[in-house]
Structure formats: C-alpha cells, structure tokens
N, C-alpha and C positions, 0 to 999 in steps of 0.2 A: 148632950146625951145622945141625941140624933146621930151625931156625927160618929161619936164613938161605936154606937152598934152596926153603922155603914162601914167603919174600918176592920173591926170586926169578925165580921162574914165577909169580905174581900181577902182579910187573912187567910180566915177557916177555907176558904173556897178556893184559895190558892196553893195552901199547902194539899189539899185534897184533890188538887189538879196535879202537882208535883208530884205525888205520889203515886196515883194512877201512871203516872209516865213511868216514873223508877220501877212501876210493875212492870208495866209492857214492854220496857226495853231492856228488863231482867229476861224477862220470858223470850224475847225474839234474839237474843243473843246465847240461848241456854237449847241442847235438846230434850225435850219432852221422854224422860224414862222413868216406867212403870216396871216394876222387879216383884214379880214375888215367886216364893219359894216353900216349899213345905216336902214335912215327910212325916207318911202315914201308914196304919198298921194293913198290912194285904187283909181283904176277905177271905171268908173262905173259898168263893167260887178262883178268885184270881191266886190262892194256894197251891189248890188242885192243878194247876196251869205250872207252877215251878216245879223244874224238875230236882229234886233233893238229890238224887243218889250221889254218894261220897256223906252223906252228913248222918253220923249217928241218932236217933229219935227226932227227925225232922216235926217241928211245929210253928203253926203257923205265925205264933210270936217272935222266930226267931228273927222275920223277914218283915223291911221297910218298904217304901217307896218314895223315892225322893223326887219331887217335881219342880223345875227350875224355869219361868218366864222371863221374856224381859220383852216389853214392845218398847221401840222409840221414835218417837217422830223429828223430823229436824225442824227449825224453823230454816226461813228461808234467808236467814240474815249468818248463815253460820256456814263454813267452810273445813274440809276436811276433815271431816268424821270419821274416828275410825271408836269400835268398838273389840275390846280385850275379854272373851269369857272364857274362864279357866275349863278346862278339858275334867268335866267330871270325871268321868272315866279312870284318868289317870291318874285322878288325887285319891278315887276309891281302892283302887289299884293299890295306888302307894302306901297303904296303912298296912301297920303288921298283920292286921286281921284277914288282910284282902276281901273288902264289904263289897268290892262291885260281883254282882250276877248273871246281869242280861240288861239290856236297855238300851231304846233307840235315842235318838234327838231329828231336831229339824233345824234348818237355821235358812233366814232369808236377809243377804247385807248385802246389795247392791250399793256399792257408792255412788252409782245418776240415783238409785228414788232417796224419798225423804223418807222412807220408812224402813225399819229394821225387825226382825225378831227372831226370836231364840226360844227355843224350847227342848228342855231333856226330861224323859223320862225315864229312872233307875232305880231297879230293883235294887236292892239291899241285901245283903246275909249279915243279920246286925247280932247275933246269940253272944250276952253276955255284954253288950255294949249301952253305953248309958246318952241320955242328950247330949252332956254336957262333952262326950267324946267325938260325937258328931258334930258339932257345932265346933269347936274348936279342928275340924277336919276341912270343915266348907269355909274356916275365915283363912287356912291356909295358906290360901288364893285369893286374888280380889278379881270381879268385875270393872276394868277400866275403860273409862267413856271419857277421847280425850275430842277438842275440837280447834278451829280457829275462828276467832269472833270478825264480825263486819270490819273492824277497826286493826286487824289483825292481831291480835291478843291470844296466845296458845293458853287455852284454858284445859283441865281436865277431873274427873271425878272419879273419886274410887270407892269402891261399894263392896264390903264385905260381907258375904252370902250368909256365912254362920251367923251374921246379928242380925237378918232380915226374918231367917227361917223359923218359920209354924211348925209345931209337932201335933199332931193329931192324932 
C-alpha cells in the first residue's frame, strides 16, 4: 500500500512539474497582449467641446467615444514582432454614415524594445446607429500580432475589436 501511494504522488508531482513547464514555455514563446476597447456616451461637459455645426438638433446622445488599448510585452524567447492595428480612422471614414469626428491616437512600436502600445481616442457622430452596427464596423478589421518563436516557428494571432468591445 506504501508503495502505491509513493508511486502516486511521484505521478501527481510529475505531471504538475510537466505542466508548469508547458506553462512557461507557452508564455516565453507567446507575446504578452492586453486589448481592450470600449465606446461611451460623451458627457455633457465633453459635448459642449464638439463642435455640431452642419447637424440638424445636435444632442449629446447622438455622439460616442470609442477608446482602443493594446499594451504588449515580448518575452524574450520570441523574434520578429510586428504588430497590424487597423487605422480607426479609416474604417469610421469608410461607413455610409461617416461616424469618425475628431480623435487623436498615440502609438509606441519600436522593434529593439520589448514593449509596444497603441492607443486611439475617437469621437463618434453615431445618431441613429445601433451596437450591433458598430461592432460589426470594428470586427471589419482585425488586430494582427504576428511573431517568430525561439525554434523558429512563424506563429500569429488575430484579434477582432468588434468582439472585444464594452459599450457603456
């Protein structure tokens, strides 16, 4: 009986050594991306700030704000990073409505550092427009995170904004 609960927990302890490895060499062959994305209703302070003129009975429900993160770290086992984010802009642009307004962005991708990010912030002229319109506007486009592994393996991931995004 002895012996059997000695084989046991040599099992148990080994496949739970096994695993932890399949963690850590998932994670050091993988970059670290953190996405999130939402659109919310302007205030009133930040209404008074858009300028309406062209829009018949401007209110402030006609108007979104769409905000788009991504940080990513690299591990240090991975090679050739590049990162693909679709040009908000141009997709707001591109709808029959034309919903983009005004809105800046930031973006920091150096390929020497290990770190990345991305940020937009965009105003909306959304009157008459539903979630489910915008959301099929943001998966349009995907976010593409491609890389090559230690082993050289071209891995890559693609991330569709419409199914990430919060409405608020």
């Amino acid at each position: 009986m002895k012996g059997l609960l000695n084989k046991t927990l040599i099992l148990m302890l080994t496949t739970m050594i096994c695993l932890s490895l399949s963690a850590c060499s998932k994670e050091n062959n993988e970059p670290n991306v953190d996405i999130t994305a939402g659109i919310t209703s302007v205030t009133d302070q930040q209404f008074q700030g858009i300028g309406t003129s062209g829009i018949k009975d401007p209110a402030r429900e006609d108007f979104k704000i769409f905000t788009f993160k991504l940080d990513e770290e690299n591990s240090k086992n991975i090679k050739n990073r590049r990162i693909l984010v679709p040009d908000f802009k141009k997709i707001f642009e591109g709808t029959k409505d034309d919903l983009y307004w005004f809105g800046n962005s930031y973006i920091r991708d150096n390929g020497n550092e290990n770190t990345a990010e991305y940020l937009y912030e965009i105003t909306l002229y959304t009157r008459g427009l539903d979630e489910d319109f915008l959301r099929k506007t943001l998966n349009s486009n995907e976010v593409i995170i491609s890389w090559l592994t230690e082993d050289g393996q071209q891995k890559e991931k693609k991330i569709k904004v419409g199914d990430l995004v919060v409405f608020k």
